[in-house]
C-alpha positions as CSV (number, residue, x, y, z in Angstrom):
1,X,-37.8,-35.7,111.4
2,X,-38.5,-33.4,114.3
3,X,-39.7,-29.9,114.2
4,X,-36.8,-28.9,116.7
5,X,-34.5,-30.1,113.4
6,X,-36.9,-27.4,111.3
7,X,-36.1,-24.8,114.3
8,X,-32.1,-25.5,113.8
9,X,-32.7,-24.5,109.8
10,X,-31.0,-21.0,109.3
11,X,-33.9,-19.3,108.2
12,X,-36.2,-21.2,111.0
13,X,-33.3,-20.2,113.6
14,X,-33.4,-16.3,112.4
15,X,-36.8,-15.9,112.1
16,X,-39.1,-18.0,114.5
17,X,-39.9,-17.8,117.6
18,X,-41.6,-20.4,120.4
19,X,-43.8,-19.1,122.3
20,X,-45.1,-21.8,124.1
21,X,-45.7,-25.9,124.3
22,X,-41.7,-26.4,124.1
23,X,-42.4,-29.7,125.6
24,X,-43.5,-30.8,122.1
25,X,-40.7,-30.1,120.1
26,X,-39.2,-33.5,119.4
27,X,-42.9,-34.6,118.1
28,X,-42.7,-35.8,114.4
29,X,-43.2,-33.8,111.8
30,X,-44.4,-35.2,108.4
31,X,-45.6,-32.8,106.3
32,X,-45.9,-28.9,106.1
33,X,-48.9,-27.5,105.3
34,X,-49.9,-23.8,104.7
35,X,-53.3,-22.3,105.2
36,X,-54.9,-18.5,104.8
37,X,-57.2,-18.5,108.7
38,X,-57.1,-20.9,111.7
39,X,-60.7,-22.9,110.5
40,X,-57.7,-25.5,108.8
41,X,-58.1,-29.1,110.1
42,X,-54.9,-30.6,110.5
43,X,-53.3,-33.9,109.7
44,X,-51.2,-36.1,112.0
45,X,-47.6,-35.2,112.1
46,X,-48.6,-31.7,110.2
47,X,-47.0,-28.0,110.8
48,X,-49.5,-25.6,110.4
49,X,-48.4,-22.5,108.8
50,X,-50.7,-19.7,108.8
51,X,-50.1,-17.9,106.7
52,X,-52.1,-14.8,106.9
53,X,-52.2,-12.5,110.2
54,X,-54.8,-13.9,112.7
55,X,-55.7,-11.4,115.8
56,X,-54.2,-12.5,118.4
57,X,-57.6,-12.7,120.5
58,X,-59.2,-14.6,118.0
59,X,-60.9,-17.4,119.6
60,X,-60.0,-19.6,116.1
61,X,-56.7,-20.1,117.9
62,X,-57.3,-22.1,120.6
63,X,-59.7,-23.7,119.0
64,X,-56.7,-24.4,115.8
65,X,-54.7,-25.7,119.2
66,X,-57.7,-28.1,120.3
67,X,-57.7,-29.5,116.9
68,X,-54.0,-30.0,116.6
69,X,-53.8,-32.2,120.1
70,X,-56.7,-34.4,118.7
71,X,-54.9,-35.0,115.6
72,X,-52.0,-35.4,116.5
73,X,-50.2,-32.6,114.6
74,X,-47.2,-31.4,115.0
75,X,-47.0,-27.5,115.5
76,X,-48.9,-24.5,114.6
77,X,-46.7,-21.3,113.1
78,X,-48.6,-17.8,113.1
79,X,-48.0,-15.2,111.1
80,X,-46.8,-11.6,112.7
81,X,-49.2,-12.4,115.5
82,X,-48.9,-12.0,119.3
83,X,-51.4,-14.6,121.0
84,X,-52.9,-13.9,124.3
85,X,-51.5,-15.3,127.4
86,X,-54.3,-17.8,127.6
87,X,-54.0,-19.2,124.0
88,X,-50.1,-19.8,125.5
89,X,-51.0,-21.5,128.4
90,X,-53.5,-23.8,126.4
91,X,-50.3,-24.6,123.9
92,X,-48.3,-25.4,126.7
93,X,-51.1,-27.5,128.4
94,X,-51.4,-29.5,125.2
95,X,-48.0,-29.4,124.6
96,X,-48.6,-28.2,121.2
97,X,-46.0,-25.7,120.1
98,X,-46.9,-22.5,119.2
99,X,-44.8,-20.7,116.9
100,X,-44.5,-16.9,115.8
101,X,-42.5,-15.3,113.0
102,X,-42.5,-11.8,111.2
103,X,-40.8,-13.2,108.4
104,X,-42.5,-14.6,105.2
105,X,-44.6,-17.6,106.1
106,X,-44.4,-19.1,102.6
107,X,-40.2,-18.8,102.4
108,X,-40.6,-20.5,105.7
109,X,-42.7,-23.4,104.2
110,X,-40.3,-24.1,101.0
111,X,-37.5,-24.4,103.6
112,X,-39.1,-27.1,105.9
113,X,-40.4,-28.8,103.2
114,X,-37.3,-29.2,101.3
115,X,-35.5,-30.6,104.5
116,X,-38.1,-33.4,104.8
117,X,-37.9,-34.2,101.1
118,X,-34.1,-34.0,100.7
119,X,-32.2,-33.7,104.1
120,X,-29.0,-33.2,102.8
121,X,-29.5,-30.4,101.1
122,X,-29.2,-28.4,104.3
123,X,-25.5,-30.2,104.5
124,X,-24.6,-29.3,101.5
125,X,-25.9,-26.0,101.9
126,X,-24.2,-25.2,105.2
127,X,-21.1,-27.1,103.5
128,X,-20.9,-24.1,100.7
129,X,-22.1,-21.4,102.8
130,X,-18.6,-22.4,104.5
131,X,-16.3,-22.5,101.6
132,X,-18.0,-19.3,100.0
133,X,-17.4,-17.5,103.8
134,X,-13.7,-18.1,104.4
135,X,-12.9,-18.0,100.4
136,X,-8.9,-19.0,99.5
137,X,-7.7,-16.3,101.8
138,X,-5.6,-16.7,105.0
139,X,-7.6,-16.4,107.7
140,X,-6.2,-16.2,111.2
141,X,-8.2,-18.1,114.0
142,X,-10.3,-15.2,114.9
143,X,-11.6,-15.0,111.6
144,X,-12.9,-18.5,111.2
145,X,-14.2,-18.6,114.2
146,X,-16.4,-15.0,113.6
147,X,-17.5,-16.9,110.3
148,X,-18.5,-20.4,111.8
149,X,-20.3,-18.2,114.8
150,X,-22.4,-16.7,112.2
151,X,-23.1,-19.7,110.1
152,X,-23.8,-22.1,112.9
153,X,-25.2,-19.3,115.4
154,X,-23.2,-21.3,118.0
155,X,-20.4,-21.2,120.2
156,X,-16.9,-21.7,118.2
157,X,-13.8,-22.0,119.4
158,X,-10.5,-22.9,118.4
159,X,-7.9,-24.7,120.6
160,X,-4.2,-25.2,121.4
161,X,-3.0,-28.5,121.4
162,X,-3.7,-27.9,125.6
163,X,-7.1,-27.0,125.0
164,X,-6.9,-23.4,126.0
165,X,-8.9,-21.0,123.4
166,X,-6.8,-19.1,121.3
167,X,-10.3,-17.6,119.5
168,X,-13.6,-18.1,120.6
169,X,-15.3,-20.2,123.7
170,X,-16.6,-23.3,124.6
171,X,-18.1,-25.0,127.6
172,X,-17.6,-28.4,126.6
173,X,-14.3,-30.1,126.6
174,X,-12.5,-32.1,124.0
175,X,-10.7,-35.1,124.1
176,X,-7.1,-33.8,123.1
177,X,-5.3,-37.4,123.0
178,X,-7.9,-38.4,120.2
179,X,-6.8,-37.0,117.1
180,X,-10.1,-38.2,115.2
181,X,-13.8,-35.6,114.7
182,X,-15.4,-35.9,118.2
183,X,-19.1,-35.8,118.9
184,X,-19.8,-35.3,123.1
185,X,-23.4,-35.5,124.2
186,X,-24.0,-32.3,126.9
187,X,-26.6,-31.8,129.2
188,X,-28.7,-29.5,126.8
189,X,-26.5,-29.7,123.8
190,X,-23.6,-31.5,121.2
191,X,-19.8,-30.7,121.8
192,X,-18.4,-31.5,118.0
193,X,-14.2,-31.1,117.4
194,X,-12.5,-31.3,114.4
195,X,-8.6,-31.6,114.5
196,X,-6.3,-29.2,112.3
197,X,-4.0,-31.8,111.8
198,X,0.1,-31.3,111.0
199,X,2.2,-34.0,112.3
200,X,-0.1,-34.2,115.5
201,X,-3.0,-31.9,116.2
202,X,-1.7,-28.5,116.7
203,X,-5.4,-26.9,116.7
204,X,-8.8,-28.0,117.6
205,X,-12.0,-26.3,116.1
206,X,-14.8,-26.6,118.3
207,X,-18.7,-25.8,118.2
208,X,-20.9,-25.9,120.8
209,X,-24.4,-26.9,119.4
210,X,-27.7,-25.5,122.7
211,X,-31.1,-25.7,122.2
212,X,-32.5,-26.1,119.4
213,X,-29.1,-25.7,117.1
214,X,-28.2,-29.0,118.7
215,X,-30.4,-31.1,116.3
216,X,-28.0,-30.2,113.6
217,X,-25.3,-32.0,114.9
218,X,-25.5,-34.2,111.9
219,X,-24.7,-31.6,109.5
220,X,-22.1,-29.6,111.3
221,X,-19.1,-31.8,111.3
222,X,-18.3,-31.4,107.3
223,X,-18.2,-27.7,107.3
224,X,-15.8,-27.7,110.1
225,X,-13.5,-30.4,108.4
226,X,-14.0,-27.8,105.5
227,X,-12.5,-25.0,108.1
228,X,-10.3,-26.8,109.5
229,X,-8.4,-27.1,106.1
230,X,-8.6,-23.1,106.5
231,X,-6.7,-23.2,109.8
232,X,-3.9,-25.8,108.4
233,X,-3.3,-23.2,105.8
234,X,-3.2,-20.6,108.0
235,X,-0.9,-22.5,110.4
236,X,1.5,-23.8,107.5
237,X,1.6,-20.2,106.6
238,X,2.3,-19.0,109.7
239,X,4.9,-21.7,111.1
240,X,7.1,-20.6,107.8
241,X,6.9,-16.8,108.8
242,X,7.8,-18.1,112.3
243,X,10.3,-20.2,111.7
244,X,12.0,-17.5,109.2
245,X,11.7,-14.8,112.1
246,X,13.6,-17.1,114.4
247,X,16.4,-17.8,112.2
248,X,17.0,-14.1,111.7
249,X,16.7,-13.8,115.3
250,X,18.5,-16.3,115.8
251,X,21.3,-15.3,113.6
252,X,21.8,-11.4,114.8
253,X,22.0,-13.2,118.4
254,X,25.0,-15.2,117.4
255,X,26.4,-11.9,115.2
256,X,26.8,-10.4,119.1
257,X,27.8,-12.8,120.7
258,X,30.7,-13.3,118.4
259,X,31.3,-9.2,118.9
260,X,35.1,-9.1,119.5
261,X,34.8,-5.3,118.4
262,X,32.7,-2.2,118.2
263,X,29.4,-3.6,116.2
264,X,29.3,-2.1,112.4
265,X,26.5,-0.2,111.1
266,X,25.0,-3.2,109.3
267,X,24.9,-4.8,112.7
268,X,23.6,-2.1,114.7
269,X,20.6,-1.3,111.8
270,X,20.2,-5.0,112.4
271,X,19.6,-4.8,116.0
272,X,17.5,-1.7,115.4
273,X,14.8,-3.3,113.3
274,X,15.0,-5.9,115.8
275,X,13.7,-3.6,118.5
276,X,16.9,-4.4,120.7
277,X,19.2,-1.8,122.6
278,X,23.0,-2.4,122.5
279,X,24.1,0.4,124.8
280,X,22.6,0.6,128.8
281,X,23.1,-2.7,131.1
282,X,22.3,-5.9,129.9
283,X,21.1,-8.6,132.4
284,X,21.0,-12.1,130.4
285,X,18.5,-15.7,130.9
286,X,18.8,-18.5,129.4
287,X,15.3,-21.0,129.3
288,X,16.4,-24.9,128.4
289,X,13.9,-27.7,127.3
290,X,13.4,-30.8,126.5
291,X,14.4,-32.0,122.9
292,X,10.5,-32.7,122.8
293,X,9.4,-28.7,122.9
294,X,8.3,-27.4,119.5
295,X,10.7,-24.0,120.6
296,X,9.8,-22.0,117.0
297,X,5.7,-22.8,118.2
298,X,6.1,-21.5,122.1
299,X,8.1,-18.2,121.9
300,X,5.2,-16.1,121.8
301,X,4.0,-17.8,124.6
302,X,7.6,-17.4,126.1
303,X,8.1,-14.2,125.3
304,X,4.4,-13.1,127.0
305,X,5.6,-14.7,129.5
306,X,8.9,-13.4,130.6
307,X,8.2,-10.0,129.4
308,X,11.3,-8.8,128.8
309,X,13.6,-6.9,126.4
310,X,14.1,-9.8,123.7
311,X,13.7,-13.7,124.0
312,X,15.5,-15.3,121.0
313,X,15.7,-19.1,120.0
314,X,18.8,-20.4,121.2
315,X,20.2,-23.3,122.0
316,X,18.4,-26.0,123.4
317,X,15.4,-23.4,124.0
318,X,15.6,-19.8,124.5
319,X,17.8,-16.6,125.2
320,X,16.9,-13.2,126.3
321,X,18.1,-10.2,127.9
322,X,16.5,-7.2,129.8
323,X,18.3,-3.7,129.3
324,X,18.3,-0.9,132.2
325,X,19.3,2.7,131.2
326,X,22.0,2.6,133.9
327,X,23.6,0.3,136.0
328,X,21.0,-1.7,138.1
329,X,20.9,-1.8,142.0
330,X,21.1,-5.2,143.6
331,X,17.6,-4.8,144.7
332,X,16.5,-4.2,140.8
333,X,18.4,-7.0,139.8
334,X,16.9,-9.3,142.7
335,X,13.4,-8.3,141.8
336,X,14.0,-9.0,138.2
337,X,15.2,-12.7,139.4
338,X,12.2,-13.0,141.2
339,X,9.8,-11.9,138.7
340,X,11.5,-14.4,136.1
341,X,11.6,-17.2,138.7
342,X,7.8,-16.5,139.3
343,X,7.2,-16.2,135.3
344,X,9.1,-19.9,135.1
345,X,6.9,-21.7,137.3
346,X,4.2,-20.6,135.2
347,X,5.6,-21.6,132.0
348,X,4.8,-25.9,132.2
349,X,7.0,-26.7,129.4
350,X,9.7,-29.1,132.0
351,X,12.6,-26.3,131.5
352,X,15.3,-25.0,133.8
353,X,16.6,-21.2,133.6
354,X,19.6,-19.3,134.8
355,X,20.0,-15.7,134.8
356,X,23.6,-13.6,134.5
357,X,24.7,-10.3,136.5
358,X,24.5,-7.3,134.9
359,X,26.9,-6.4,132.0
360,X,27.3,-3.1,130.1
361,X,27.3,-2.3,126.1
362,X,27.7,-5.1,123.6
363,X,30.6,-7.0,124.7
364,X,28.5,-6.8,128.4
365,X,25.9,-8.7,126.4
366,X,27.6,-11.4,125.6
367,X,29.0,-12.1,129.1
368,X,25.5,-12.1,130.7
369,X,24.4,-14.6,128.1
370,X,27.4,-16.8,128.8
371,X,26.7,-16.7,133.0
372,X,23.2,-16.9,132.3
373,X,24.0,-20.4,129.8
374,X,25.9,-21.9,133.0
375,X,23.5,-21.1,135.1
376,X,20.6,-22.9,133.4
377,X,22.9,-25.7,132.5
378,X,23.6,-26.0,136.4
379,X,19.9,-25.5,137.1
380,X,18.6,-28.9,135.1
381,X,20.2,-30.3,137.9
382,X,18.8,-28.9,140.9
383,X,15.4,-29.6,141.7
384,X,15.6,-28.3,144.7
385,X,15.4,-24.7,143.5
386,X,12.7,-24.9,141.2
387,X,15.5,-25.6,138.2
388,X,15.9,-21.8,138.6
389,X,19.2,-20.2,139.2
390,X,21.0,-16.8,139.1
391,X,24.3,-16.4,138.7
392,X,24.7,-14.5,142.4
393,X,23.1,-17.7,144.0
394,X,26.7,-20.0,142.0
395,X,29.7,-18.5,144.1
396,X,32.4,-21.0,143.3
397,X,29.8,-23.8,142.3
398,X,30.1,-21.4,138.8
399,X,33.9,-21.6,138.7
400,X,33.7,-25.2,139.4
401,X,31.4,-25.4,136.5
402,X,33.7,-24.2,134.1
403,X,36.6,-26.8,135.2
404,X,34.2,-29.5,135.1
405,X,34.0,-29.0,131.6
406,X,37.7,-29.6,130.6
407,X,38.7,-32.7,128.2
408,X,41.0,-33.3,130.7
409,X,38.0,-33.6,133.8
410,X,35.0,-35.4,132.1
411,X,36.7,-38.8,131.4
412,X,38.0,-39.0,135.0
413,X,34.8,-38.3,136.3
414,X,33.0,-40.6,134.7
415,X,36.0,-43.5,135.8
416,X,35.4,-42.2,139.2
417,X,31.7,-43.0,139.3
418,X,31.6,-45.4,136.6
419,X,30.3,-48.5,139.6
420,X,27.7,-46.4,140.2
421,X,26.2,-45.9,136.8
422,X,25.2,-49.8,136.0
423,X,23.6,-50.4,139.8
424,X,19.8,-50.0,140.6
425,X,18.8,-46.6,142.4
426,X,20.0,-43.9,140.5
427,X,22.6,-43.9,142.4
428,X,25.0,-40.9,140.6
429,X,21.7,-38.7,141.0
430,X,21.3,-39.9,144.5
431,X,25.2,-39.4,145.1
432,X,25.1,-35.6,143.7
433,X,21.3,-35.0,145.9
434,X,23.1,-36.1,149.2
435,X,26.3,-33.3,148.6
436,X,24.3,-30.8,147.3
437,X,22.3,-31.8,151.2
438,X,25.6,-31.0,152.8
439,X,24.7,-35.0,153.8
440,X,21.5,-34.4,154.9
441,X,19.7,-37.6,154.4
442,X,16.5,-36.2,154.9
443,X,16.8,-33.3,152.4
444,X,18.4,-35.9,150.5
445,X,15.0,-38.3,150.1
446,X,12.5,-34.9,150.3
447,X,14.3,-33.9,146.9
448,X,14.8,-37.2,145.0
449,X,11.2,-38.0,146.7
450,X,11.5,-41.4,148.4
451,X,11.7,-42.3,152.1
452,X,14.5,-41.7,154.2
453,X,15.7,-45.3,154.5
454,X,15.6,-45.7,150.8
455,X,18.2,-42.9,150.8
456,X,20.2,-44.4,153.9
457,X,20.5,-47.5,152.1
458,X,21.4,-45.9,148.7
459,X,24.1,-44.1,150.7
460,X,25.9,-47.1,152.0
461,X,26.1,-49.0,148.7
462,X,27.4,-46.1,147.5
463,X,30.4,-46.2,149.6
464,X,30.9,-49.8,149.2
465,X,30.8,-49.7,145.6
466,X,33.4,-47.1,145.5
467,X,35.1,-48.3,148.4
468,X,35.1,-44.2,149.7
469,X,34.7,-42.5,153.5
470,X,32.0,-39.6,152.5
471,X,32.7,-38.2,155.5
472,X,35.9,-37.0,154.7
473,X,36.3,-33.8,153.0
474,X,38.3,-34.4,149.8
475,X,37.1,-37.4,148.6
476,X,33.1,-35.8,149.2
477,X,34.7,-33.1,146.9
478,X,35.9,-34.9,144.1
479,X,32.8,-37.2,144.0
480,X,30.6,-34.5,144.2
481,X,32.1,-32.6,140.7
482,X,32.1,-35.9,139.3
483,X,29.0,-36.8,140.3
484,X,27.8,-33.4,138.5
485,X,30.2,-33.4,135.5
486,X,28.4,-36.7,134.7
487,X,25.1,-35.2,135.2
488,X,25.2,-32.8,133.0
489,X,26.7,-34.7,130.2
490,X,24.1,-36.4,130.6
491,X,25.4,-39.6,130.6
């Protein structure tokens, strides 16, 4: 035992002070050992608690020091005295810590002494204090990290499953792809993270353990595994209130889509409690994702993001509209493109988005949504533009779109390219890359990044395989729509 582990206690941490010889705080400590002046002669390995106020120009101190650094003690603690600057600078020359408090010396003592006779009283003790705090009520993050901050007078912080803090702050950083407890050695401290554990960590709770608090790291880790279990009731809780929000949402979204008529007045007190606007212009996006994307956890995320009107769960990720009073200018609508292309990049969840033209009232709605749809679905295929698109950038790439789609298209187009699709080089991506290039080869291998050979020599055993001319005009039409058809199928 060290007295720096006595200065992590919580009534050691609250109420004592160092004044000086902090370069002795990892010495051993033994035994506690009160006394009523400074004429006490101290044992090796002793703390020195005196217990009644000396003056702090009483010569006994030094001299208490001087005896201390011959025997070998550990520490001396005064009581609600202020030594002189000298008696300092002798504790720090004998690296002898010199300790002050204003508390009761003798509460002090039964502390100390009960850590060296049963050290894991203090775990259990900090392990209750913990349990009693956060109780069997749901407490958000913020909560249990205000009551771990006052427990542990650390640094707490809980985590996404990116390790940005959704409550609190840390320094340190933890190891996300390790979903086990986590103990990192700092420069002047201990890093300890406890996962909140669903199918995969969705939360970390961290504390940050400086100074002296760092010599507790050995009791910490079970009252965070004890709030932890807090957060995964919080987030159980919280995942069913989300998940039932986005299938109303989801629900009154397909209600107007489906609008073939003037919306009843179920529908539009629906809408109303939604916080939506049916009349006005309606300008619609569509954000796609992977399969992989927990879509229910991120829409508040989304939804900061974008900043718009609504953003809805839809699909294979998310729907949302803005709504202008009147009719938008071309510049408005061009700015709001640019402001949700901008808000895209920032959003690192792999998606592609399209955005519709303006549309009025509720039937308007649902056309936006549908342009917006083909846009995105167009977009997953153009990395070339960020996998962003607005309808105004289609022309009759949108029309084409929609013929793509026919029963009577898709099986021909996959014939068509069929040689391609079992040959090395990704050759029906490479294929739709070098028409959407207008056959620029260079363009061509800055988009599918490779070198400009590669792409030469794709090129060629395209044409063999196929037995085409792609420099003639009708046959570099059909292969490019069935090039894309297969693309975004998919297949």
């Amino acid at each position: 035992m060290s007295l720096r582990r006595v200065l992590s206690l919580p009534g050691w941490g609250e109420h004592v002070r160092v004044l000086a010889g902090s370069s002795g705080l990892d010495r051993p400590l033994r035994t506690v050992q009160a006394t009523l002046d400074a004429s006490h002669l101290p044992a090796p390995g002793e703390l020195t608690v005196v217990a009644r106020p000396v003056a702090g120009t009483d010569w006994q101190i030094d001299a208490l020091l001087r005896r201390c650094a011959d025997a070998g003690a550990t520490a001396v603690l005064l009581s609600g005295t202020e030594p002189l600057s000298a008696s300092r600078l002798l504790a720090d020359r004998l690296a002898v810590p010199l300790l002050v408090t204003s508390a009761a010396p003798l509460d002090l003592l039964v502390e100390a002494r009960l850590l060296l006779t049963a050290p894991e009283l203090d775990r259990a003790e900090l392990l209750l204090a913990t349990h009693r705090a956060l109780g069997d009520r749901l407490r958000p993050p913020e909560e249990v990290v205000a009551v771990l901050r006052r427990l542990l007078r650390s640094g707490v912080a809980v985590l996404d499953d990116r390790g940005v803090p959704l409550a609190g702050e840390v320094g340190g950083r933890v190891r996300l792809d390790e979903a086990v407890p986590q103990r990192t050695e700092l420069d002047d401290g201990v890093l300890l993270a406890h996962p909140v554990l669903l199918q995969r960590p969705a939360l970390w709770l961290a504390a940050e353990l400086r100074g002296t608090e760092a010599a507790r790291a050995d009791v910490v880790p079970p009252a965070l595994a004890v709030a932890a279990g807090a957060l995964q009731r919080w987030l159980l809780a919280n995942r069913l209130e989300l998940e039932r929000d986005a299938r109303s949402r989801t629900a009154l979204l397909g209600d107007l889509l489906r609008l073939d008529t003037e919306p009843g007045a179920d529908l539009r007190r629906r809408v109303a409690d939604a916080g939506w606007r049916l009349g006005g212009w309606h300008v619609g996006l569509h954000l796609g994702v992977p399969a992989a994307v927990d879509t229910v956890a991120r829409t508040q995320e989304v939804m900061r993001a974008l900043d718009v009107e609504a953003v809805v769960e839809h699909g294979d990720g998310w729907t949302g509209w803005v709504t202008f009073d009147h009719e938008p200018t071309a510049e408005r609508v061009r700015a709001l493109a640019t402001r949700l292309q901008a808000a895209h990049r920032t959003l690192h969840l792999g998606a592609h988005m399209g955005v519709g033209r303006p549309h009025p009232r509720p039937e308007g709605l649902a056309t936006t949504v549908a342009e917006a749809l083909d846009a995105a679905r167009l977009a997953a295929t153009r990395p070339e533009t960020g996998h962003f698109l607005h309808v105004d950038q289609l022309g009759m790439a949108q029309l084409l779109l929609e013929w793509t789609r026919t029963d009577t298209f898709e099986p021909a187009a996959r014939a068509l390219v069929a040689p391609l699709r079992d040959a090395p080089g990704d050759l029906v991506r490479t294929l739709a890359a070098y028409l959407d290039a207008e056959s620029s080869i260079a363009e061509t291998a800055t988009v599918l990044g490779v070198h400009r050979n590669t792409v030469a020599a794709r090129i060629a055993r395209i044409e063999q395989l196929l037995g085409v001319d792609l420099s003639r005009p009708d046959e570099r039409l059909a292969l490019h729509l069935a090039s894309r058809a297969v693309i975004l199928a998919g297949e």
